[in-house]
N, C-alpha and C positions, 0 to 999 in steps of 0.2 A: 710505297706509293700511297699519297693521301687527296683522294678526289672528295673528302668533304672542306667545307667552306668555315668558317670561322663562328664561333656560336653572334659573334657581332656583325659576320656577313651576312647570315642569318635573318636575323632583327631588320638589317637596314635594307635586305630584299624586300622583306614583308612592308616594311614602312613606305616603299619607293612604289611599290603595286596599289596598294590602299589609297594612296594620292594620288594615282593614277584612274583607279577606279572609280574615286569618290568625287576628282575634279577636271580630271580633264574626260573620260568615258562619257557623262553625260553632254558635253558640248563637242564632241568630236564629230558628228554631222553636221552641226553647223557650221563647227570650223574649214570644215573640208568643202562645205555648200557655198561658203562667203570668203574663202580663199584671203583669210586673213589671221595673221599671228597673234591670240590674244596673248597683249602684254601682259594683263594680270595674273592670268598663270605663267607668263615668264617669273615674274615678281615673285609669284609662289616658290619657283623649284630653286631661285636664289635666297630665299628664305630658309628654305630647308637646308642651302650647302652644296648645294649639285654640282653649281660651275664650279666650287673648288677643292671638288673631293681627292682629285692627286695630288696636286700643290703642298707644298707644309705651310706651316700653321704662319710662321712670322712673313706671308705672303698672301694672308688672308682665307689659306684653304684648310684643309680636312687632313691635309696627309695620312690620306687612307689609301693610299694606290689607284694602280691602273686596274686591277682586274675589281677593285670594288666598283669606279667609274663606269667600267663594262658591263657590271649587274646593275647600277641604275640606268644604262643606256638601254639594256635588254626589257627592261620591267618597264619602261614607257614605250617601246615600240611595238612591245603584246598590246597596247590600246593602243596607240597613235604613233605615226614613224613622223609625223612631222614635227609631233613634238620633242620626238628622240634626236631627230637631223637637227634639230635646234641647239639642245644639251654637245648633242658629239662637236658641230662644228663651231662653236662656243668656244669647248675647253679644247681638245684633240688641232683645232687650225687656229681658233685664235688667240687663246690664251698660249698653248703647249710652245708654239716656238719663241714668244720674247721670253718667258722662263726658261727656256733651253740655251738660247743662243744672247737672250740680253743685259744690258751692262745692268747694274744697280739701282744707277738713277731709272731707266725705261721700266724694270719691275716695280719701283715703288709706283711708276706715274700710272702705269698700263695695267701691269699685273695682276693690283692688289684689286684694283678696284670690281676686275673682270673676273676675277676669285670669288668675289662678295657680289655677285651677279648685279653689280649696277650698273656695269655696263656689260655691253658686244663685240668683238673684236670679231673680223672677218679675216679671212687666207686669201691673196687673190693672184694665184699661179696661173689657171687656164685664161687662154686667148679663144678668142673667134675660130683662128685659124692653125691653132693648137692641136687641145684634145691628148692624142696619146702622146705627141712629138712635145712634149713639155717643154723641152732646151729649145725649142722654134720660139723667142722669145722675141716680140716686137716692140715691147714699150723699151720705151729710152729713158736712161735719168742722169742727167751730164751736170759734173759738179761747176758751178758757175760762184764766184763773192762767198763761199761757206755755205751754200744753199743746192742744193739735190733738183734739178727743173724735171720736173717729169712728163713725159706725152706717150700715150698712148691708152689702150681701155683691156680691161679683163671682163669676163663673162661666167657664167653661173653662180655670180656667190654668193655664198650663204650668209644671214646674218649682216649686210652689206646695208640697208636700207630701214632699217625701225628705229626706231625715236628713241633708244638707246646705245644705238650703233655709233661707236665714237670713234674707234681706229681700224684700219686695214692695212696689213703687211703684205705687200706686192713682192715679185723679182722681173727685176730690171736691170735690163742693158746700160753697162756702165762704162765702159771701154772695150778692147781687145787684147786677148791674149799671146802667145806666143804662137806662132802657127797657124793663127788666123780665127781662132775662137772665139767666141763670145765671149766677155765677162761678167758674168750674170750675177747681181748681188739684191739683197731683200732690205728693203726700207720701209719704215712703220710711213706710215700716211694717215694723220688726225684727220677725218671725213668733213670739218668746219673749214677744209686747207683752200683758200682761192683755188680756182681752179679744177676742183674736184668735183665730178657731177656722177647721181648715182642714176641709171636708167629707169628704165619704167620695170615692172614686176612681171617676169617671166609667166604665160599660160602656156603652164605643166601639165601632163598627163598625170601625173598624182604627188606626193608630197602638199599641195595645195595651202598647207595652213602654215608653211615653212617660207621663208622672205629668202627670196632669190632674183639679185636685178645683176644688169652689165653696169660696168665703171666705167669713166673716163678721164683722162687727167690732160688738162689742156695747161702746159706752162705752170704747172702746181707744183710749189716752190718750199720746201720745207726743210728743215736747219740740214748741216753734215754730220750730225749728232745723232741724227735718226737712221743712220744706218744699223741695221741691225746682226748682230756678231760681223765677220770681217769679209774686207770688199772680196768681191769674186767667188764666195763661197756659199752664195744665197742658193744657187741652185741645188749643190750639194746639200743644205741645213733642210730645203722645203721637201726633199726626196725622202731626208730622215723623219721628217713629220708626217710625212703619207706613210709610214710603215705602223708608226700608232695608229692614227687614222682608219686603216685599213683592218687593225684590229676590233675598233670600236664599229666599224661600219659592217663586219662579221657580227659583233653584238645585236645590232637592229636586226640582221636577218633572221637571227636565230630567235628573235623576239617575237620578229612578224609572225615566224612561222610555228612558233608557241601562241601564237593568239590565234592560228587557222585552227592549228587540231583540236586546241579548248571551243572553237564555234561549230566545230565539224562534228565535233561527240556530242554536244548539247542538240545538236541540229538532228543528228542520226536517231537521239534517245527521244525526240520528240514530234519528231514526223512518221506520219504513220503511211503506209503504201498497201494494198494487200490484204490491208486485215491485221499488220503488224510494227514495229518498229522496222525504218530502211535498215537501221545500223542490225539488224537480226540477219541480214541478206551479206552470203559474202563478200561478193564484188566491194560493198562497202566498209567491211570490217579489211580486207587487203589493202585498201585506199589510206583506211587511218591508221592500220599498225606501218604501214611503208613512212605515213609523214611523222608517228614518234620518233623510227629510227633516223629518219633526215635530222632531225630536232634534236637528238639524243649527240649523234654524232658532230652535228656542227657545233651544239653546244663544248664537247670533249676539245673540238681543236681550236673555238676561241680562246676558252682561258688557259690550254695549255699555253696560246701565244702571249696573250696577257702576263699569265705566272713566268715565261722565258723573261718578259719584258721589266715586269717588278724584280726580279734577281738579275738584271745585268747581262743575264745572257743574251748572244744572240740571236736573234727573232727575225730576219727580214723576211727570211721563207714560210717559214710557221707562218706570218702574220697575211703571205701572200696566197699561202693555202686557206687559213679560215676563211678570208674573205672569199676566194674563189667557193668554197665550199657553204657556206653558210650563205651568199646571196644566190645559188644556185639553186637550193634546195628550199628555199623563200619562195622564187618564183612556182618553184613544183608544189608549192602545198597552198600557195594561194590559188595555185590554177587546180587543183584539187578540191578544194575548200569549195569554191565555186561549182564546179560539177558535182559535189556533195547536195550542195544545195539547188541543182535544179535551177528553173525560173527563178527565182529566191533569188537566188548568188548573184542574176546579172539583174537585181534591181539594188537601188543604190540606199535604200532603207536597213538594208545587213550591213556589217562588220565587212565581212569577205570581198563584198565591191571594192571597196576602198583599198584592202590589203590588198587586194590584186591589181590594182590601180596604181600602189604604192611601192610593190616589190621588183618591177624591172629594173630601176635606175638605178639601184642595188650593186647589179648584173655590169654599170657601168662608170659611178661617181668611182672618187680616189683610186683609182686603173682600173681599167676595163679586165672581164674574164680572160679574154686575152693577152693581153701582159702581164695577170698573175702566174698564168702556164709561164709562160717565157720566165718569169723570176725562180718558178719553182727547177723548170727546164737549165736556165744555168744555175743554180745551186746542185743540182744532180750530176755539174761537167760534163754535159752533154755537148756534144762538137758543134762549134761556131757559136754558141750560147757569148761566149767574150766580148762578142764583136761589139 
């Protein structure tokens, strides 16, 4: 067994923190204060290669894997999750499945260029009235003259509305199947498409600096070309993309909650209570050795899922456990972090406001904690887990 990282994974953590620290760290209260994406550090982490660190190279990317993409996802969510939810749902929903599931021509037009972070591609599965029931799919897209008509809207997506944002891949109702089922199939949607309209920008409880609006597609007409990998199978392809997904979004947790106990030790070694340092007083030394071991261990079972994922193996559970396990132990060290720091913590001049501000939805984006139980529950063949 070899749990070190590569002397070149190495280098490119160090490199991914340093940028972090040195350009987005200082503007991360404001970003979070004025609830807006600067693009020019998008431009930057597209500079560096970010959006196309798994991708290979004659597609514009890095072909460095998934579990490297996971150590730059991890190293910007220790300073900022918004601009880590920006990098994941980037490559992980919108680049990840026209590389997976599309024809030639769609990667050279989509791919290459969302590689080379000039543009954003968003994922757009959830509905209104969605949520966990994902196959409750209401938008319709009926093929009409060679053209795809689409109506209906989706809701939280990321990536969906900034002045780079150029396609979004929906699943959409496209017929019926045998038996009465839906057939659910996923079509690129260029965002310039008549008929496409992006909502106004979600007021979230934290992510804040992360571009999150509803869509709408009234009559928005786009070739039968843009269908992406084959009809009826869109719901299946977008299931397989929430299981990266769900790796990467273990990444932020374990990120977040590396940037609570580096504030929490700095905070302990520098506040004094007593006559002393707090961090000299047990209760607080129990507080921070409890959130290494959160950290330690969610850290082990992301990039075990990661590492399953780069070899081929199978990962859907692994990938259902980090997530349950790493945005769990996010939320406990940011609400930790915070009672470390007293009055401190619930003003919004710290780090830890923010973290804790920023770590529930963790707990709920690409499946809620409760249907990673259930994923993990029937991988263990536990009774009625089938159904």
């Amino acid at each position: 067994m070899d749990f070190d990282p590569t002397e070149e994974q190495r280098d490119f953590r160090a490199a991914v923190l340093d940028f972090a620290e040195e350009v987005i760290a200082p503007r991360a209260e404001e970003m979070d204060e004025r609830h807006e994406l600067p693009m020019d550090i998008v431009k930057q982490m597209g500079e560096l290669g970010l959006f196309g660190l798994p991708f290979p190279e004659e597609y514009g990317g890095q072909g460095s894997g998934f579990s490297t993409f996971c150590i730059a996802v991890e190293e910007l969510a220790r300073i900022d999750s918004s601009m880590a939810i920006t990098l994941e749902a980037a490559v992980g929903l919108g680049a990840n499945p026209i590389f997976t599931d599309g024809t030639e021509e769609q990667k050279q037009r989509w791919l290459v260029p969302m590689a080379r972070g000039e543009i954003l591609g968003a994922f757009g599965l959830t509905e209104s009235g969605g949520g966990s029931d994902a196959g409750a799919t209401k938008t319709t897209a009926k093929l009409e003259d060679g053209e795809w008509v689409i109506n209906g809207s989706k809701a939280f997506i990321t990536n969906s509305g900034t002045p780079i944002s150029k396609v979004v891949t929906i699943t959409a109702v496209t017929g019926q199947e045998e038996g009465g089922h839906k057939e659910i199939s996923a079509i690129i949607v260029p965002t310039e498409t008549p008929g496409f309209e992006v909502g106004r920008s979600y007021r979230k409880v934290g992510w804040h600096a992360s571009d999150t609006h509803e869509l709408s597609f009234s009559d928005c007409r786009v070739p039968e070309g843009n269908l992406l990998g084959e009809r009826g199978k869109g719901f299946a392809q977008f299931l397989r993309t929430l299981d990266d997904g769900r790796i990467a979004v273990a990444a932020i947790g374990v990120g977040l909650a590396q940037g609570c106990l580096e504030e929490s030790l700095k905070y302990a070694s520098e506040r004094e209570a007593f006559g002393r340092p707090i961090g000299a007083f047990q209760a607080l030394q129990t507080k921070i050795a409890d959130m290494k071991v959160a950290v330690e261990t969610a850290r082990l079972a992301t990039y075990k899922a990661a590492w399953l994922r780069d070899l081929g193996r199978p990962y859907k559970a692994e990938a259902a456990l980090a997530k349950l396990h790493a945005s769990e132990i996010a939320v406990t060290c940011a609400r930790e972090a915070v009672q470390i720091h007293g009055g401190y913590g619930f003003m919004e001049e710290f780090p830890v406001a923010r973290y804790y501000r920023d770590s529930k939805v963790l707990e709920i984006g690409e499946g809620t904690s409760e249907i990673m139980r259930l994923i993990i529950a029937r991988d263990l063949g536990l009774p009625g887990t089938d159904l």
